[in-house]
mmCIF file of the N, C-alpha and C atoms, coordinates in Angstrom:
data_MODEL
# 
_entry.id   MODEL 
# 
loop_
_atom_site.group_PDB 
_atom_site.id 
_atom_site.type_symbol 
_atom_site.label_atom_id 
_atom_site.label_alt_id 
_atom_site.label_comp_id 
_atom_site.label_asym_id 
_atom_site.label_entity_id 
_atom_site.label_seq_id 
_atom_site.pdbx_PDB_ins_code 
_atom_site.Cartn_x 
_atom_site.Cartn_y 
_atom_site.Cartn_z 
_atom_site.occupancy 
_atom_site.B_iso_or_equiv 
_atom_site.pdbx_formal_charge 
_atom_site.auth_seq_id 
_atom_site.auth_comp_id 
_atom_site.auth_asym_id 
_atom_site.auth_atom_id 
_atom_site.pdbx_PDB_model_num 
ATOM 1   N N  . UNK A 1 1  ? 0.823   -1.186 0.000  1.00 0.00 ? 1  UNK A N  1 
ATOM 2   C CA . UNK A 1 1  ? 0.000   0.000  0.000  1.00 0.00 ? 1  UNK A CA 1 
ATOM 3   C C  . UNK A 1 1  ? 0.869   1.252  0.000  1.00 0.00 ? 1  UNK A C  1 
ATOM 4   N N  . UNK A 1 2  ? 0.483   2.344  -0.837 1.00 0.00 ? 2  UNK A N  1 
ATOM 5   C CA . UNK A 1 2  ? 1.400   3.520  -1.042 1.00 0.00 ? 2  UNK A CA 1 
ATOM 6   C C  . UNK A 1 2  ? 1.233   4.566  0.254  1.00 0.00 ? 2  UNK A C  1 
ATOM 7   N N  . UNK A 1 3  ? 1.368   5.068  0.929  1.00 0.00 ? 3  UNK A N  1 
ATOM 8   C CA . UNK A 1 3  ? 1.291   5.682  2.111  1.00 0.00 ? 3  UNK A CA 1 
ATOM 9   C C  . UNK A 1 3  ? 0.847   7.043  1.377  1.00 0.00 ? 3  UNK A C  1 
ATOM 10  N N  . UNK A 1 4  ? -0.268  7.457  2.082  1.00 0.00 ? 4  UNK A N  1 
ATOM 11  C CA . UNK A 1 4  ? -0.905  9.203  1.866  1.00 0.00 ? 4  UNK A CA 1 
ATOM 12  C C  . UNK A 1 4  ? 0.304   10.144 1.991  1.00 0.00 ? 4  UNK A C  1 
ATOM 13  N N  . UNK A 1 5  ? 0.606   10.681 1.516  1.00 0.00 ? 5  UNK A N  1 
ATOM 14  C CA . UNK A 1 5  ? 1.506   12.020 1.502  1.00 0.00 ? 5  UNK A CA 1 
ATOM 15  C C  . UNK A 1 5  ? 0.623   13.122 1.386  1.00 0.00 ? 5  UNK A C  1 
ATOM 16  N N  . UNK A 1 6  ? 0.578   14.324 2.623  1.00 0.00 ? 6  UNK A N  1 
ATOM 17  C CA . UNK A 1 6  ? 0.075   15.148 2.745  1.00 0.00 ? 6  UNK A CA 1 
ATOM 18  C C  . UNK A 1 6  ? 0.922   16.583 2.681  1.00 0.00 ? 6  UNK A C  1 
ATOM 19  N N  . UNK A 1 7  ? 0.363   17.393 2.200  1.00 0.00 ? 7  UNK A N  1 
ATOM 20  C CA . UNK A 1 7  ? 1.581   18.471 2.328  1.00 0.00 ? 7  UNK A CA 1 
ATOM 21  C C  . UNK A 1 7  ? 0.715   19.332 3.353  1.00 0.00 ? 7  UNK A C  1 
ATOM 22  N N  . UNK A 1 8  ? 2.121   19.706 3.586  1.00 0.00 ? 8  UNK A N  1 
ATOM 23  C CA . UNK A 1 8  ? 1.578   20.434 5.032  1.00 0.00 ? 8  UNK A CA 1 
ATOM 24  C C  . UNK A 1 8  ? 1.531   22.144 4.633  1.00 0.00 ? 8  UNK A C  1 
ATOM 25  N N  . UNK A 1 9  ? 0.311   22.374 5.070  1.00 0.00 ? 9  UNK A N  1 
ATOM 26  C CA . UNK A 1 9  ? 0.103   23.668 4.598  1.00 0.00 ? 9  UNK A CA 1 
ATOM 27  C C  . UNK A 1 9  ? 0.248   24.728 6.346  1.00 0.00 ? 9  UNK A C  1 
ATOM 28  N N  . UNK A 1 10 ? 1.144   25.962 5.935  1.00 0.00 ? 10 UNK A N  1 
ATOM 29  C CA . UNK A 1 10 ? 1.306   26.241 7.000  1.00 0.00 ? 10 UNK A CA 1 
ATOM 30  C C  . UNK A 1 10 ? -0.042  27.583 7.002  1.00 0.00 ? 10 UNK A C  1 
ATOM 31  N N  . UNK A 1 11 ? -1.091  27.204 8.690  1.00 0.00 ? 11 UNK A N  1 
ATOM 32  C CA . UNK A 1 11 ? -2.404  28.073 8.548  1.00 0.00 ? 11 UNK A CA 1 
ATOM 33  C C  . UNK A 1 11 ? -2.170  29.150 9.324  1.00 0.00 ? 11 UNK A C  1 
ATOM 34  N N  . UNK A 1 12 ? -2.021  30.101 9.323  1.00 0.00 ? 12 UNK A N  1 
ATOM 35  C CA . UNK A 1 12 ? -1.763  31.549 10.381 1.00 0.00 ? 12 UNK A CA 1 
ATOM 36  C C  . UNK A 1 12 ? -2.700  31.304 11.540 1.00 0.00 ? 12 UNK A C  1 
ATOM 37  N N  . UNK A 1 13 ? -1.874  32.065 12.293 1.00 0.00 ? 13 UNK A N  1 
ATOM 38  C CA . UNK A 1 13 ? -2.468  31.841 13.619 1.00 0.00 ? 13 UNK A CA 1 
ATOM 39  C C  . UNK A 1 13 ? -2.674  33.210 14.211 1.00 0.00 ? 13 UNK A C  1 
ATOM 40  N N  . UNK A 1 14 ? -3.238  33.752 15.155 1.00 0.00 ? 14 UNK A N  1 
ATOM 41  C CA . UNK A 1 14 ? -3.674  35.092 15.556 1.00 0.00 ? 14 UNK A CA 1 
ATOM 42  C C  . UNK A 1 14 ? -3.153  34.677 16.965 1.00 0.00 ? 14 UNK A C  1 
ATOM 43  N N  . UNK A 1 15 ? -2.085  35.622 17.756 1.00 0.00 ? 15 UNK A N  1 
ATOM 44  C CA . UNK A 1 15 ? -1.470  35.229 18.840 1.00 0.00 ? 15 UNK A CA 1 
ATOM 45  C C  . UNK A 1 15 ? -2.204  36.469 19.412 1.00 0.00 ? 15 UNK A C  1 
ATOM 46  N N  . UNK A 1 16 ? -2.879  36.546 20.470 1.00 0.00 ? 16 UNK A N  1 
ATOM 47  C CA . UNK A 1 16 ? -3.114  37.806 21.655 1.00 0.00 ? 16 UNK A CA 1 
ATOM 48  C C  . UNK A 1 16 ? -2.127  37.559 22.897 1.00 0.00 ? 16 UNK A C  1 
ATOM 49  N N  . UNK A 1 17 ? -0.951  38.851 22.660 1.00 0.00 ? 17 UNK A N  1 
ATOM 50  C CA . UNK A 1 17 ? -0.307  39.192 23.793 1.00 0.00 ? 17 UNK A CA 1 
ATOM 51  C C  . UNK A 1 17 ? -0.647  40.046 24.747 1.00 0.00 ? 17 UNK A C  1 
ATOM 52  N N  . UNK A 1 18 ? 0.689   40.280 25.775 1.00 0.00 ? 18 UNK A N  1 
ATOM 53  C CA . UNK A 1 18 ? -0.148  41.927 26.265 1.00 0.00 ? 18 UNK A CA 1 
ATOM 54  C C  . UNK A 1 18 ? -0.008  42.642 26.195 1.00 0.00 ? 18 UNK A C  1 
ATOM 55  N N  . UNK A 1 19 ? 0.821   42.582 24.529 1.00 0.00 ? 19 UNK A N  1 
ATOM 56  C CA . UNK A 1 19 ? 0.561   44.205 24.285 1.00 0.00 ? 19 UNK A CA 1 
ATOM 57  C C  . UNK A 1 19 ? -0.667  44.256 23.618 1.00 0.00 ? 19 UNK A C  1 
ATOM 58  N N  . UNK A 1 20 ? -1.566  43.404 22.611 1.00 0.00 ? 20 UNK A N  1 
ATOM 59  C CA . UNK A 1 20 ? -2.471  43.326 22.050 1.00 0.00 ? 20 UNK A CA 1 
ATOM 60  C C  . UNK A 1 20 ? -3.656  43.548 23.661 1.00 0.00 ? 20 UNK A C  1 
ATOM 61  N N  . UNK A 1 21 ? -3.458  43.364 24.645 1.00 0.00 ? 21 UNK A N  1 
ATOM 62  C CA . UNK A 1 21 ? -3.798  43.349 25.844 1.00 0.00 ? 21 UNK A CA 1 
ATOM 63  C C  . UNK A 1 21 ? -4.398  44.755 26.400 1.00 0.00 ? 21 UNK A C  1 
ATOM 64  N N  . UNK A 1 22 ? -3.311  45.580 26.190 1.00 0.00 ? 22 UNK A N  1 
ATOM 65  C CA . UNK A 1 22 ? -2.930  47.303 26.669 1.00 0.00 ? 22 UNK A CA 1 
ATOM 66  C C  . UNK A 1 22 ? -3.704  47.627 25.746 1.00 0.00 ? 22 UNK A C  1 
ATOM 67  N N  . UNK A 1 23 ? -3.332  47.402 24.267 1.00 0.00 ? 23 UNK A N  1 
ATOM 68  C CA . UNK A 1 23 ? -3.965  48.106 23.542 1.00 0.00 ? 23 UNK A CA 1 
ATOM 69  C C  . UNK A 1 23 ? -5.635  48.131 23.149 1.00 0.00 ? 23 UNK A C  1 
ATOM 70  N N  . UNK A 1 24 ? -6.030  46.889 23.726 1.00 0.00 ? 24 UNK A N  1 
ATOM 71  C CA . UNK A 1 24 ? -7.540  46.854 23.893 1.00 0.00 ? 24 UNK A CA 1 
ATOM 72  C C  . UNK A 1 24 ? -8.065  47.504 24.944 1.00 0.00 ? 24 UNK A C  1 
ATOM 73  N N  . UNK A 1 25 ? -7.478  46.970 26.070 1.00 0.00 ? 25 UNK A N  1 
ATOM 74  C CA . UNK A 1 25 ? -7.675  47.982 27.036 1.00 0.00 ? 25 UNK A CA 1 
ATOM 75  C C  . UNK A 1 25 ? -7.712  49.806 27.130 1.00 0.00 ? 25 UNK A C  1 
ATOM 76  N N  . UNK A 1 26 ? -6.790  50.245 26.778 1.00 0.00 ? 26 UNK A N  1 
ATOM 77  C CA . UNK A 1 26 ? -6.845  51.518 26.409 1.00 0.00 ? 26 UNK A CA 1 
ATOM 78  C C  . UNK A 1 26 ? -8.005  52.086 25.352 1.00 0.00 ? 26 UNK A C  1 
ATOM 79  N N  . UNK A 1 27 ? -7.982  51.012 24.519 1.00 0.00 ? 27 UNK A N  1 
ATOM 80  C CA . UNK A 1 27 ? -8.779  51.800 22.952 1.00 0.00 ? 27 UNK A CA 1 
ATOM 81  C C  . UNK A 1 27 ? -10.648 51.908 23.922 1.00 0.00 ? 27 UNK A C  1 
ATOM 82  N N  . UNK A 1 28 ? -10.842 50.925 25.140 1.00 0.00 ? 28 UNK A N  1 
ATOM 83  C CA . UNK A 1 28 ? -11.947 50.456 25.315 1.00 0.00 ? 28 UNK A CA 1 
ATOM 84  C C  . UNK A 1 28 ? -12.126 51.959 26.926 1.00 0.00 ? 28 UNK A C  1 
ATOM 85  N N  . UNK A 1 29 ? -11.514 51.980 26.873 1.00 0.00 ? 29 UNK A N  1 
ATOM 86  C CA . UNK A 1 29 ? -11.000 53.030 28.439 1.00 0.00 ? 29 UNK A CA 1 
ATOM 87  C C  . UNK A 1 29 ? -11.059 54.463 27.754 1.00 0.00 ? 29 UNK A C  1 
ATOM 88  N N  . UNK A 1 30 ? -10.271 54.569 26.816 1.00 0.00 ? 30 UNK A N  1 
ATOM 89  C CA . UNK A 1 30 ? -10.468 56.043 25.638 1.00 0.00 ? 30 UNK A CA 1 
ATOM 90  C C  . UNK A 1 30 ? -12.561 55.710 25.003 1.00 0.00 ? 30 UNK A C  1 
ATOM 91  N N  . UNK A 1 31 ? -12.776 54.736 24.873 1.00 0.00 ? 31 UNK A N  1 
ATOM 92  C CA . UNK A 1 31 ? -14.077 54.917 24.001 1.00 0.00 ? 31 UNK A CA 1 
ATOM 93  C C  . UNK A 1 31 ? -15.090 55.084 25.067 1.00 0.00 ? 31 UNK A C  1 
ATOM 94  N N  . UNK A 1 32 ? -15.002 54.643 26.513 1.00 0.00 ? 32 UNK A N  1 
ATOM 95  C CA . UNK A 1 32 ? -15.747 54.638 27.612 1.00 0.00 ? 32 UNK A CA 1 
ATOM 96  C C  . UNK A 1 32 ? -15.923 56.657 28.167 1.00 0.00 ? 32 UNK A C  1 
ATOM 97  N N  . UNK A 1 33 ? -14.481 56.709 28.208 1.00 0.00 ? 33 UNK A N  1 
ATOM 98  C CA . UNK A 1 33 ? -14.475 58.268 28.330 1.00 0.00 ? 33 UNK A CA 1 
ATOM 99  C C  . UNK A 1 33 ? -14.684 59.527 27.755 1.00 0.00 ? 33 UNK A C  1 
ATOM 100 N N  . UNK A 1 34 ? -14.526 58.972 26.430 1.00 0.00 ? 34 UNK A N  1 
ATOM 101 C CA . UNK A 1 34 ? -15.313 59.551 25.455 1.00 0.00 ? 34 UNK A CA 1 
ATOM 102 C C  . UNK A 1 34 ? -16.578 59.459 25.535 1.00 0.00 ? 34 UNK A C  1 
ATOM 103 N N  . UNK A 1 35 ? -17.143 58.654 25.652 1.00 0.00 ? 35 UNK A N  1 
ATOM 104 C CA . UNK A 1 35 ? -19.008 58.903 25.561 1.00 0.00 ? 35 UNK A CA 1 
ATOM 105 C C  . UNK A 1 35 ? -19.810 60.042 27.017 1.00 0.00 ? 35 UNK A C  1 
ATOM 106 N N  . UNK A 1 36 ? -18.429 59.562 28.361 1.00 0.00 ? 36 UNK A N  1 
ATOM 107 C CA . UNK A 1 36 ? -19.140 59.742 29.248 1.00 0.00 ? 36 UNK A CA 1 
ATOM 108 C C  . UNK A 1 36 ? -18.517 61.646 29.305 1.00 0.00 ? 36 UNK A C  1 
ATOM 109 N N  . UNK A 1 37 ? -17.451 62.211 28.352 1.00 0.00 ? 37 UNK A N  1 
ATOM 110 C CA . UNK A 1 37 ? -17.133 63.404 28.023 1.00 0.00 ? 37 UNK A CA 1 
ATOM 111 C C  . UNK A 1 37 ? -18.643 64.137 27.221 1.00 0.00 ? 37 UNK A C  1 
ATOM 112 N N  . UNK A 1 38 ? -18.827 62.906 26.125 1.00 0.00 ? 38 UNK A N  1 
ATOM 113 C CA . UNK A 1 38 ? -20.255 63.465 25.123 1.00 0.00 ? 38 UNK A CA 1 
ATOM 114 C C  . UNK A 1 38 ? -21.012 63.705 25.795 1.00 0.00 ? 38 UNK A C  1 
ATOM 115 N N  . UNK A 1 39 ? -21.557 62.872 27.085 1.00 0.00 ? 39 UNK A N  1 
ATOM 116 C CA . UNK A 1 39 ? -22.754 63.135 27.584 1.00 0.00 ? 39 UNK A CA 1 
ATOM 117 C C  . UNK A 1 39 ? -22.825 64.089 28.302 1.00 0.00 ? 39 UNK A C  1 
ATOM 118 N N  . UNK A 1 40 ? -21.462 64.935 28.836 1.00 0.00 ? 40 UNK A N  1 
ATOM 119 C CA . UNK A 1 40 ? -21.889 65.686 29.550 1.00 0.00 ? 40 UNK A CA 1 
ATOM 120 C C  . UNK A 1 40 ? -21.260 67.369 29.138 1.00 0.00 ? 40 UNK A C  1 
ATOM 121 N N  . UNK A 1 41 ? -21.515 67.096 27.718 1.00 0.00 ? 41 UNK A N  1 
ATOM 122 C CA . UNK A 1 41 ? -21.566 68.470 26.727 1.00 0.00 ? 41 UNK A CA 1 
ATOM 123 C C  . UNK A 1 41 ? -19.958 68.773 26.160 1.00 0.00 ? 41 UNK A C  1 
ATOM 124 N N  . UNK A 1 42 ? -18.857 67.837 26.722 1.00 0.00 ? 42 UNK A N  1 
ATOM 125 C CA . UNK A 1 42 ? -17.348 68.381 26.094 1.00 0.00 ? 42 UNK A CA 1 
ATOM 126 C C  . UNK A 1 42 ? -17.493 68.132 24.533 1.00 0.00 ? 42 UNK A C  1 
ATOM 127 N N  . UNK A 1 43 ? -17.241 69.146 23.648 1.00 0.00 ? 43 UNK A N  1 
ATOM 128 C CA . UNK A 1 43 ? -17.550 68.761 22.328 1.00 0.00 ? 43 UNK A CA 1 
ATOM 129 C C  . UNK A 1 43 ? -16.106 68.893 21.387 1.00 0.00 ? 43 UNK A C  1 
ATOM 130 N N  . UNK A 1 44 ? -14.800 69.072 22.375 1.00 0.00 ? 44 UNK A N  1 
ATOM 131 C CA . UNK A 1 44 ? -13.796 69.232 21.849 1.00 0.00 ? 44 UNK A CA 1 
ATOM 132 C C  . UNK A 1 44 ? -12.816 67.865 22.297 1.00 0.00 ? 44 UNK A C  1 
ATOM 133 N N  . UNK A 1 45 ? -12.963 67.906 23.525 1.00 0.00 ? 45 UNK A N  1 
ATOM 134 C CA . UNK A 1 45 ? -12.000 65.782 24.050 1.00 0.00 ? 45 UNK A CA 1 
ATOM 135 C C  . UNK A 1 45 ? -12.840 64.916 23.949 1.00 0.00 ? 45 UNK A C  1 
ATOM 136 N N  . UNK A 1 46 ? -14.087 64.689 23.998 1.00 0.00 ? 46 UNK A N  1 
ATOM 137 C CA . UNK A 1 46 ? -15.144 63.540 23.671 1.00 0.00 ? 46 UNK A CA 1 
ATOM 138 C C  . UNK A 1 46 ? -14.498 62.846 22.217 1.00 0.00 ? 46 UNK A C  1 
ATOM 139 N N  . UNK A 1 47 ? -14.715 63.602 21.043 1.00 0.00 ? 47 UNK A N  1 
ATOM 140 C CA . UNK A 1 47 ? -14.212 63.089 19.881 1.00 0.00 ? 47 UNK A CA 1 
ATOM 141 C C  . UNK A 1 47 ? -13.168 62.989 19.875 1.00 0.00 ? 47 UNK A C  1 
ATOM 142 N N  . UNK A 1 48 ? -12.288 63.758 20.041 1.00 0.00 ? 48 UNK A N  1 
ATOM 143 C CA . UNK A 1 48 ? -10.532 63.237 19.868 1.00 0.00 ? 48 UNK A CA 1 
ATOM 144 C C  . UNK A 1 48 ? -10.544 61.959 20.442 1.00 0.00 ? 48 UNK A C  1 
ATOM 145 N N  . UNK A 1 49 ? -11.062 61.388 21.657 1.00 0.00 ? 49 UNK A N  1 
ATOM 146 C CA . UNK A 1 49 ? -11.062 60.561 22.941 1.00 0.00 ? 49 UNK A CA 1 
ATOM 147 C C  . UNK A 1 49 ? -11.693 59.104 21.637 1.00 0.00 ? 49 UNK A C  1 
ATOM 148 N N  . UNK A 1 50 ? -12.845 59.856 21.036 1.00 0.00 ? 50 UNK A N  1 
ATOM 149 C CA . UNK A 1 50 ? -13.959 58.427 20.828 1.00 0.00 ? 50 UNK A CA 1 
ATOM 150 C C  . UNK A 1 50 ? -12.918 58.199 19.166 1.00 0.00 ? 50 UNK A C  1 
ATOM 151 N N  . UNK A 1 51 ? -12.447 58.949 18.742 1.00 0.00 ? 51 UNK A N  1 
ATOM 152 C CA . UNK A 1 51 ? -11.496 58.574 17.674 1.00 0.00 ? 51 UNK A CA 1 
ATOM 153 C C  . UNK A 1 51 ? -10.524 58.142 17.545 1.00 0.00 ? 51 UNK A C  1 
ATOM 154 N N  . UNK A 1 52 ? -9.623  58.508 18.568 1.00 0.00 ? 52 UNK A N  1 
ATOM 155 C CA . UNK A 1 52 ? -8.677  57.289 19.217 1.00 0.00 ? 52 UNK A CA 1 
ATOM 156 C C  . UNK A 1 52 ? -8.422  56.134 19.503 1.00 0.00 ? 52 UNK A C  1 
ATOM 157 N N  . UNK A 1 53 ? -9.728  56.336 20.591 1.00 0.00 ? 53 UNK A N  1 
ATOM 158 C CA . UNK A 1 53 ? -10.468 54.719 20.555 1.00 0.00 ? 53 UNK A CA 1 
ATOM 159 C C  . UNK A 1 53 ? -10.628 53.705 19.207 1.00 0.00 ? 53 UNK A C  1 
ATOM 160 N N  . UNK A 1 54 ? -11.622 54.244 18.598 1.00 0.00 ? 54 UNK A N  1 
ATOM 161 C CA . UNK A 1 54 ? -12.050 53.716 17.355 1.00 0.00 ? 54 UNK A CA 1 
ATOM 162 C C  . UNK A 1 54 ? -11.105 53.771 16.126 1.00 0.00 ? 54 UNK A C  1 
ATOM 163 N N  . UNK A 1 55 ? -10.547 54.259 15.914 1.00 0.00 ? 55 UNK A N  1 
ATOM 164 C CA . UNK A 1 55 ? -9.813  54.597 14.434 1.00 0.00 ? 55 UNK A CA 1 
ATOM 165 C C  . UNK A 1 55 ? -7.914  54.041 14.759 1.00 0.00 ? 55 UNK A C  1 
ATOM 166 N N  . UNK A 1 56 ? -7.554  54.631 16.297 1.00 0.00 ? 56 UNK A N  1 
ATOM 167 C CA . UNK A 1 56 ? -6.064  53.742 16.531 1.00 0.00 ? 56 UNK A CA 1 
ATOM 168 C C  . UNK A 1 56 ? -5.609  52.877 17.258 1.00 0.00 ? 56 UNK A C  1 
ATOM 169 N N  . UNK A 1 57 ? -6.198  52.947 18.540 1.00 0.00 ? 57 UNK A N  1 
ATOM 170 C CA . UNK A 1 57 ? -5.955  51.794 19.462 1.00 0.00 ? 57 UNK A CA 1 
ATOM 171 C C  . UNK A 1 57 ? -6.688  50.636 19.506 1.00 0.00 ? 57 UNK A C  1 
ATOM 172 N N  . UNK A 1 58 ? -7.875  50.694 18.844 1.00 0.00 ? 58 UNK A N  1 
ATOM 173 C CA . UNK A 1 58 ? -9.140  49.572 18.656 1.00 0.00 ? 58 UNK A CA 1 
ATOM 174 C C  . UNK A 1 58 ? -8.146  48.408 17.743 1.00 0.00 ? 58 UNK A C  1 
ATOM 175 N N  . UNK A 1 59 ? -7.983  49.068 16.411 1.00 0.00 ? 59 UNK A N  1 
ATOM 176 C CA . UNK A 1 59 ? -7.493  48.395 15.854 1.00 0.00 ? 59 UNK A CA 1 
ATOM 177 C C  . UNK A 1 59 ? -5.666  47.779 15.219 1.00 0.00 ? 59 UNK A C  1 
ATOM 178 N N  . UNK A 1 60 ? -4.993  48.619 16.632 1.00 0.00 ? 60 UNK A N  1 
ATOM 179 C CA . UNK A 1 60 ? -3.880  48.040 17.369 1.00 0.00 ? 60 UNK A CA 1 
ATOM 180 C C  . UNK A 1 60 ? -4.069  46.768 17.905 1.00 0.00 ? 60 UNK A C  1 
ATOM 181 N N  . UNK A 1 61 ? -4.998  46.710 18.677 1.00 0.00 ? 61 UNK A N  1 
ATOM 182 C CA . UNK A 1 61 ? -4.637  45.637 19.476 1.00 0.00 ? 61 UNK A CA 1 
ATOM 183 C C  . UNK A 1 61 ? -5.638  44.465 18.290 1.00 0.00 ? 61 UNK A C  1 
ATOM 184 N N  . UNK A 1 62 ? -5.883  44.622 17.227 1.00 0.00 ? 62 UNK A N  1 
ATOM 185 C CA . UNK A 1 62 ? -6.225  43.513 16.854 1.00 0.00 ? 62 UNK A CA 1 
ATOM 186 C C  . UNK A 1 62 ? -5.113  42.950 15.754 1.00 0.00 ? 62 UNK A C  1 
ATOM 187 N N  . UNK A 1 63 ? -4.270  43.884 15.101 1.00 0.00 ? 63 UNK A N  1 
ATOM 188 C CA . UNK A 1 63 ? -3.362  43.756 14.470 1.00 0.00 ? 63 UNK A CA 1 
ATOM 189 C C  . UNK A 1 63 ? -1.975  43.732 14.816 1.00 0.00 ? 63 UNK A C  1 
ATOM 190 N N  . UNK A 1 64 ? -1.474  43.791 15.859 1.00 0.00 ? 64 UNK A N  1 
ATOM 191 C CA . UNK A 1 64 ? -0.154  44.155 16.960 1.00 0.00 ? 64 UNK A CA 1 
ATOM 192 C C  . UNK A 1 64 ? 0.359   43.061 16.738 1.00 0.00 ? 64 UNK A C  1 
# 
């Protein structure tokens, strides 16, 4: 009998460290403070705060 030969395909893997760690943390700590800036009328650090969040550190820690 001829034995299966398989090739081995190498599949990526998604490692969460802690820096991927910090950086969720922060992006989620900036988006928390941001809303609670919106709600209570700051209309100049709310957004810098909720864009930070969302647009650099959010998607740090998913790509890090």
């Amino acid at each position: 009998m001829a034995r299966s030969r398989r090739k081995s395909i190498a599949q990526p893997t998604l490692k969460f460290t802690r820096v991927n760690l910090w950086f969720a943390l922060g992006g989620l700590a900036s988006i928390v403070l941001g809303f609670v800036l919106l709600a209570q009328g700051s209309i100049t650090l709310a957004p810098l705060l909720l864009v930070l969040g969302f647009v650099a550190l959010l998607p740090l820690a998913i790509i890090a």
